[in-house]
C-alpha positions in Angstrom: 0.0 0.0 0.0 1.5 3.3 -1.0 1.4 6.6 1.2 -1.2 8.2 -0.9 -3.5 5.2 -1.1 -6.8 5.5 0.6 -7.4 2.4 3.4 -10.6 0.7 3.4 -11.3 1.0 6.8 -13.7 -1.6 8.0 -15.4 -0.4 11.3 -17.7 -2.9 12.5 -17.4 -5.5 14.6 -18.8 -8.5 12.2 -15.8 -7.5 9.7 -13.1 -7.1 12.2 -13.5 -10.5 13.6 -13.6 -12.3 9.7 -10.4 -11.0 9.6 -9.2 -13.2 12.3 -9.3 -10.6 15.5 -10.5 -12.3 18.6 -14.0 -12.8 18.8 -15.4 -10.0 21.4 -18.7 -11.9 22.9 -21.3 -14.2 22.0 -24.8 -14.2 20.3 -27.6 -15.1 22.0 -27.1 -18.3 20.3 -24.2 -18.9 21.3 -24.7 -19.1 25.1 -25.6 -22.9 25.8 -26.8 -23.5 29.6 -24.1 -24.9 31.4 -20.9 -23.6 29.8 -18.1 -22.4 31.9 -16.4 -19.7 30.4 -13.1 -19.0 32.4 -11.8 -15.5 31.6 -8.7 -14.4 30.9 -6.5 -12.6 31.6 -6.1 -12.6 35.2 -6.0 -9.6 37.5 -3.6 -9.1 40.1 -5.1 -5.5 42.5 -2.6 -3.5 43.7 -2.5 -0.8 46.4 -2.7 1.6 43.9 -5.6 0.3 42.1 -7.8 0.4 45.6 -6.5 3.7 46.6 -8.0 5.4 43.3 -11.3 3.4 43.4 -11.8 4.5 47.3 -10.9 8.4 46.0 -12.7 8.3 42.8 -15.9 6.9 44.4 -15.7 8.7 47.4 -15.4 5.5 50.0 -12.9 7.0 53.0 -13.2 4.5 55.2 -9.6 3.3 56.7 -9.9 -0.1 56.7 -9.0 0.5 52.8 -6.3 3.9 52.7 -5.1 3.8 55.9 -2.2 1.2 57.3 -2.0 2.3 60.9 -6.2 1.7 61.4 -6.0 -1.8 59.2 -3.2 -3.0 61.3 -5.8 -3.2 63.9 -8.6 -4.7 62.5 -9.6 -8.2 62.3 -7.6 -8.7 59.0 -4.5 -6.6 60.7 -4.2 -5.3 56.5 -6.0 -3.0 54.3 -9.1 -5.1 52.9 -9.5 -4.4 49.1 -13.1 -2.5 49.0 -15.7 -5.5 47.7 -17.2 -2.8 44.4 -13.5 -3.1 43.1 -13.4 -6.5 43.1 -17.1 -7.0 41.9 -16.6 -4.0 39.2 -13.2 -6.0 38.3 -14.6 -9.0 37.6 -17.3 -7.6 35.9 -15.1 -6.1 33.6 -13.3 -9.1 32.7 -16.2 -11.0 32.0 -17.3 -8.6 29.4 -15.5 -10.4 26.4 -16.9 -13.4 26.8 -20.4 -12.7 28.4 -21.7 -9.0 27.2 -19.6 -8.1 24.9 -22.2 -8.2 22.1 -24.8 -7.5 24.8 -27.7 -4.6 24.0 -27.7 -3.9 28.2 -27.0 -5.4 31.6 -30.3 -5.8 33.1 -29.5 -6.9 36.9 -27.4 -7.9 39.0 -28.4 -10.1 42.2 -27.1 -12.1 44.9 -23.6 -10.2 45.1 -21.6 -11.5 47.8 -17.9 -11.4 48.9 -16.9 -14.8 50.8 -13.6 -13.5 51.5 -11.6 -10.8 51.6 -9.1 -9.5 49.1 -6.0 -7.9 49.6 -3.4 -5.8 48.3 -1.6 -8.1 45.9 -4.1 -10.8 45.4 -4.8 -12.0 42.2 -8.4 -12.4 40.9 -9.6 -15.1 38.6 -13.0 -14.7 37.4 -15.3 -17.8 36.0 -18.9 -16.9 34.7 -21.4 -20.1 34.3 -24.3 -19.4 32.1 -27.6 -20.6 34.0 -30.5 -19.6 32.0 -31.0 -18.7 28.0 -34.8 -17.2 27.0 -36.1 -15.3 24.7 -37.1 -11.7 26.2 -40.6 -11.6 27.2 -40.7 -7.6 25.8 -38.6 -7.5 22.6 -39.2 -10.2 20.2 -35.6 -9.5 18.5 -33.4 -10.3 21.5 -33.3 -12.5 24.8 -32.0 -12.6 27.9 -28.8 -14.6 28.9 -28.5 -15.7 33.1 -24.7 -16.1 34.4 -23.3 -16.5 38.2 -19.7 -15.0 38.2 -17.7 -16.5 40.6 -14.0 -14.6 41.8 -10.9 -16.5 42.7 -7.9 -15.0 44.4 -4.4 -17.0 43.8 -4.9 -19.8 46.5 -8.4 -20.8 44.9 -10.5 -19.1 47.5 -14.0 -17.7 46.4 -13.8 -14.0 47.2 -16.7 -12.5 45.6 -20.0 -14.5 43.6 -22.9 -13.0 41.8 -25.6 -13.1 39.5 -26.5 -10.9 36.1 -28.7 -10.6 33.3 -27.7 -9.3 30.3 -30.1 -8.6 26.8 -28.5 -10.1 23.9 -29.1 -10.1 20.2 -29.0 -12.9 18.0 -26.5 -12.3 14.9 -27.4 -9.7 12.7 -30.0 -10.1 10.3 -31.9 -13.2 12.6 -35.2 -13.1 14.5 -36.5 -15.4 17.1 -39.3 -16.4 15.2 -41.4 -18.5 17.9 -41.5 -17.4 21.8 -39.8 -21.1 22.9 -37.0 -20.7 21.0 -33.9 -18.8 20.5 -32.9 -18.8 16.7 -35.7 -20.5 14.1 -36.8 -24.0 15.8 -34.1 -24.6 18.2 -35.7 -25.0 21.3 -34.2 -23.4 24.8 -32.4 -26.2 26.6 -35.1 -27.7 28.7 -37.8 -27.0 26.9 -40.0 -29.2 24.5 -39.6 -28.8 21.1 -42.9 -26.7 19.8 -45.2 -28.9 17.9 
């Protein structure tokens, strides 16, 4: 290609991954009820990432910023503040869960186990639990995961639950209500008649 030539830039996402790039998230169906999707990479949190989360989101407290006041706590460290680690492992399920998604619709059940600590590093696994079409839109569905978060030793640190609306591929409908592309029924569920 010369200096003066004109590029073809291809902009979306459909094109960039036929040219080999990684695929950035799934299809609605794609999602199969069951899979594990580990995600990479891994995250290791460092003081510095907790110290700018507590500042930019206004959290204070000491048991995060402050050495002196952890020291005496039940942990005797700074505890990593538990949105980090959920917003973290939200993040890095993203790829491979809503990267294709039209919106997060909920999160529930959030709960951290454990405690994280300066240094620790996460490892996050998402399990899809439910695949339906959306009860609203006819054009999408819903996808159910739990995320669970590891730290180094294998210890759960942090779980939760989301919904997220995904589209099937582009130019597809969901053309009966017990199904997510054409006839293929959701897992579970009798195939219509």
């Amino acid at each position: 290609m010369s200096d003066t030539a004109t590029h073809e830039l291809q902009k979306d996402q459909a094109s960039r991954e036929a040219s080999g790039a990684h695929k950035y998230g799934r299809y609605l169906e794609e999602f199969e009820v069951g899979a594990v999707y580990k995600h990479w990479p891994a995250k290791t949190v460092t003081e510095s990432d907790d110290h700018l989360f507590c500042l930019i989101t206004m959290n204070h407290h000491p048991l995060h910023l402050n050495d002196e006041y952890a020291a005496q706590s039940q942990q005797g460290r700074n505890v990593v503040v538990g949105p980090l680690v959920y917003s973290l492992a939200l993040g890095m399920s993203v790829s491979d869960v809503s990267g294709k998604a039209i919106a997060n619709l909920a999160t529930e059940e959030l709960s951290h186990p454990a405690p994280v600590f300066h240094g620790d590093t996460l490892y996050v696994e998402s399990e899809v639990l439910d695949v339906r079409p959306s009860e609203s839109k006819p054009d999408r569905g819903v996808v159910k995961v739990r995320t669970d978060v590891y730290n180094q030793d294998g210890t759960l640190v942090a779980t939760f639950k989301r919904a997220v609306l995904v589209p099937p591929p582009a130019g597809r409908r969901l053309n009966h209500p017990h199904s997510v592309v054409g006839s293929r029924p959701l897992r579970g569920e009798a195939s219509p008649a």
